[in-house]
N, C-alpha and C positions, 0 to 999 in steps of 0.2 A: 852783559849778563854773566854771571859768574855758574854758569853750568858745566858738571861734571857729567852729566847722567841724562839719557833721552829716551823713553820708554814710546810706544806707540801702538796701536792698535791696527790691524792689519786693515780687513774688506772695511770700506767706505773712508778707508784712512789715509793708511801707507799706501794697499794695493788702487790702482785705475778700477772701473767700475767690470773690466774684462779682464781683471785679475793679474793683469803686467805692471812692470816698474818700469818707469821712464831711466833712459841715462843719464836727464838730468838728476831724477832723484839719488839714484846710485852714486856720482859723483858728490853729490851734497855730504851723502853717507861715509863715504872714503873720506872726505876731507875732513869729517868731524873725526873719525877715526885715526885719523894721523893729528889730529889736536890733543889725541888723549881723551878724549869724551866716549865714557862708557854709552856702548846704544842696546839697546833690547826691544823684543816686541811680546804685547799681551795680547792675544788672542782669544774666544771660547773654542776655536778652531782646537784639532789633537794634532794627528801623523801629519794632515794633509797641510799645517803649516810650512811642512823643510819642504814641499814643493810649490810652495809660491812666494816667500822671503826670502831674497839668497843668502845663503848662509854666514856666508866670507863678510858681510856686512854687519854681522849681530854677534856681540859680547852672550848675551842673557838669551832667553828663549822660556817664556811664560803661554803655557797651554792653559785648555781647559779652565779657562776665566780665571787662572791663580791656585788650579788644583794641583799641577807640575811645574818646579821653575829648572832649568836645566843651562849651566852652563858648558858650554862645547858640548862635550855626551855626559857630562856628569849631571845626577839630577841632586840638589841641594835643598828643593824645598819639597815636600808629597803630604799632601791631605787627601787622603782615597775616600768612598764610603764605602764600610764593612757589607757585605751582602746579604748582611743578617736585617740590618737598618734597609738595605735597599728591594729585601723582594717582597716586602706586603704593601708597598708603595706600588714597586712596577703590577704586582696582581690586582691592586683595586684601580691602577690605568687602565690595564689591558682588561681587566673586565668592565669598564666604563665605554668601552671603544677606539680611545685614542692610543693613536700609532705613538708605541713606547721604545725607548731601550735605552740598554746600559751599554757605556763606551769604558776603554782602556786599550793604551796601548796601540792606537788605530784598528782597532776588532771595532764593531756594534753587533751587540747581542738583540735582537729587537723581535719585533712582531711584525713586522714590513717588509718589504723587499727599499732597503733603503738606498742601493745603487740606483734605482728603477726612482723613488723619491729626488735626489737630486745625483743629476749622470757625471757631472762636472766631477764629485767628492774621488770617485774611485775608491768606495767606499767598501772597506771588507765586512761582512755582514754573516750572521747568523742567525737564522730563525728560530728562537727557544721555545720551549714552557717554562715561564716564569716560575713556577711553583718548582722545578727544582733547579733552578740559578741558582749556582752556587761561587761566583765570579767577582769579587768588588768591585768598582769602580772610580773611574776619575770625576765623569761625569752621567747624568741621567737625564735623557730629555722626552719629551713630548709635542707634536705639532698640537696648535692650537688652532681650535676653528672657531668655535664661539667664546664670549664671555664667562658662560656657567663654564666652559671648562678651566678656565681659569681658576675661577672662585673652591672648583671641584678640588685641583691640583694643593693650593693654599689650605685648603680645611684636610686633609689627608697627608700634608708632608710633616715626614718627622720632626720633632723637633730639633734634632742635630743635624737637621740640612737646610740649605734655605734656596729661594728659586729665583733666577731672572728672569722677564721676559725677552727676547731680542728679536732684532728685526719685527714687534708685531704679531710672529707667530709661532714662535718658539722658546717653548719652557724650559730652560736649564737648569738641571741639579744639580749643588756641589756641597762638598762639606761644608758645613758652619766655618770654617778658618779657612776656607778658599775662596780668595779673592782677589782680583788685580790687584788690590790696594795692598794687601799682606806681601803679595810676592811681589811687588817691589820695594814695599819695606824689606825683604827679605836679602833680595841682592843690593838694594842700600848697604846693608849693613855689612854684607859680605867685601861689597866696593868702600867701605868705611865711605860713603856720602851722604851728607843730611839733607831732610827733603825742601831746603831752602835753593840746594843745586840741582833740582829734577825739574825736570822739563814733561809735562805729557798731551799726547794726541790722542782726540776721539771722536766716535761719532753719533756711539747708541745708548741705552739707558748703561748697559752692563759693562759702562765706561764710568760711568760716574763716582763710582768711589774713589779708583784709580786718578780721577783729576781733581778731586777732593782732596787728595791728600799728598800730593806733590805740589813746591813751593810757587812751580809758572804750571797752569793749565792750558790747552789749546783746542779750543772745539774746531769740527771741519766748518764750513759753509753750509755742506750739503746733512750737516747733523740730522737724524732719522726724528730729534726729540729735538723740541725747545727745550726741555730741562736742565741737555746736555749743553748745549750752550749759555745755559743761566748760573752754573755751576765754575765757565770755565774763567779764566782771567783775561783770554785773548781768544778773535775768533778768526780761522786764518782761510784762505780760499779752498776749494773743491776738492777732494780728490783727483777728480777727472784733468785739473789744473796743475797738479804738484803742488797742493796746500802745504803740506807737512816739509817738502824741501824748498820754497819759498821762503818759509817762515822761518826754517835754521838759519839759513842761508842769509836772506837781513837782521835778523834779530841777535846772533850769535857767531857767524863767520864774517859778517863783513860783505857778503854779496863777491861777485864776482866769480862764480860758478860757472865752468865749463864743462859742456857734458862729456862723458867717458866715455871709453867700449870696454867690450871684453871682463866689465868686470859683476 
C-alpha cells in the first residue's frame, strides 16, 4: 500500500482497554516513523490526550473530535464555539437536569463535580452559573441517561453546532466545521497527502466520518457500533490484542516487528 499518512483514534483503539500501549505497538510506530509515514491521533479526548499517547510517536495531534488539530505545540486547525452560541444551550441542559459543561483548554466549566464523575480524567473542573459563562469553547458535553434526553439535546442545539453521541452516553458538542474528517483533511493538506494515502482507525460512531473519508479505513474487532464497521474497508483485531499495530505492521511494513523499550 502506498501510505503516507496513519491517523487513529485513541480509547478502544490505539489505547489497551487500561489505557497503556504495548511495546509492540510503539515499535510498530517508530518503524513507521522512520519510513517517513506521517502518524497522528483523533481523539474527542482534550489535555488528558499528551498523558496517554506518547508524544515522541505522533507527527499531528487532533483533540476535541477535530475542534483542535495541533502539530508539535502549534495549533493549525481551531473551530471553538463562541459563548454567545453556547450559553442558552448549556442553560436549557442544566435547567433540564443533565450534568453539563463546556471544556477548553483542559478546564471543564460544568455543573458536576466531574473529577468525582470519572477519577481516572484528572479532570480540572469548575462549577459555574451558566447564565454568566462567558468562556467559548472547544467542546460541550452532556451525560446521557435516557432517550428523551437525547431527543431533548437534538431539538435545542443550535444550528452552528452539531452533536455526537459516544460510547452510548455521551453527548458531544462541537462546531459545525469540527470534525475528525476536517482535521485530517486539514493536516492532509498541510503534509501535501491525498486521501488515497490515509490510512485510519476506529471504534465508535464519532469515528465514522474520519473513516469515510480516508482512502483505507480500519474498524477495531471490538468496534462499540456495527455501523462503524459497516463503513470501514478492513476490520482488524482488538485493542486489547494490538489491532492497530498488527494491521500496519502486515499490511504496510512487511511484519517482522520487534518490540522496543524506552520509547
Amino acid at each position: 500500500m502506498n501510505i503516507k499518512m496513519i491517523v487513529t483514534d485513541l480509547d478502544g483503539t490505539f489505547l489497551r482497554e487500561d489505557k497503556t500501549v504495548s511495546d509492540y505497538t510503539k515499535a510498530v510506530f517508530v518503524r513507521c516513523r522512520e519510513a517517513g509515514i506521517k502518524l497522528a491521533y483523533a481523539t474527542g479526548r482534550g489535555g488528558s490526550a499528551e498523558l496517554l499517547a506518547p508524544a515522541k510517536l505522533f507527527d499531528g495531534k487532533i483533540v476535541m473530535n477535530g475542534a483542535i488539530v495541533r502539530i508539535d505545540d502549534e495549533i493549525v486547525y481551531s473551530r471553538l464555539i463562541p459563548y454567545e452560541v453556547a450559553r442558552p444551550f448549556l442553560l436549557a441542559c442544566d435547567k433540564r437536569g443533565l450534568k453539563t459543561a463546556s471544556e477548553i483548554s483542559g478546564m471543564h466549566y460544568s455543573n458536576f463535580d466531574v473529577a468525582k464523575e470519572w477519577p481516572s480524567l484528572n479532570a480540572d473542573f469548575e462549577i459555574v452559573d451558566f447564565s454568566q459563562h462567558n468562556v467559548d469553547a472547544e467542546k460541550l458535553y452532556m451525560v446521557i441517561e435516557t432517550p428523551e434526553d437525547i431527543a431533548f439535546i437534538e431539538e435545542h442545539l443550535p444550528n452552528q453546532l452539531h452533536c455526537l453521541i459516544g460510547l452510548g452516553y455521551l453527548a458531544q458538542i462541537m462546531h459545525q466545521d469540527a470534525s475528525k474528517s476536517k482535521a485530517v483533511m486539514a493536516l492532509a493538506k498541510i503534509w501535501r497527502i491525498v486521501e488515497s494515502e490515509i490510512v485510519s482507525f476506529g471504534d465508535d460512531i464519532n469515528d465514522i466520518d474520519m473513516l469515510s473519508c480516508t482512502g483505507v479505513s480500519v474498524a477495531m474487532a471490538n468496534a462499540f457500533d456495527d455501523k462503524v464497521k459497516a463503513v470501514a474497508t478492513h476490520i482488524c483485531d482488538t485493542n486489547d490484542n494490538d489491532g492497530v499495530a498488527k494491521w500496519i505492521d502486515e499490511n504496510i511494513l512487511g511484519g517482522f516487528t520487534q518490540p522496543c523499550q524506552n520509547t
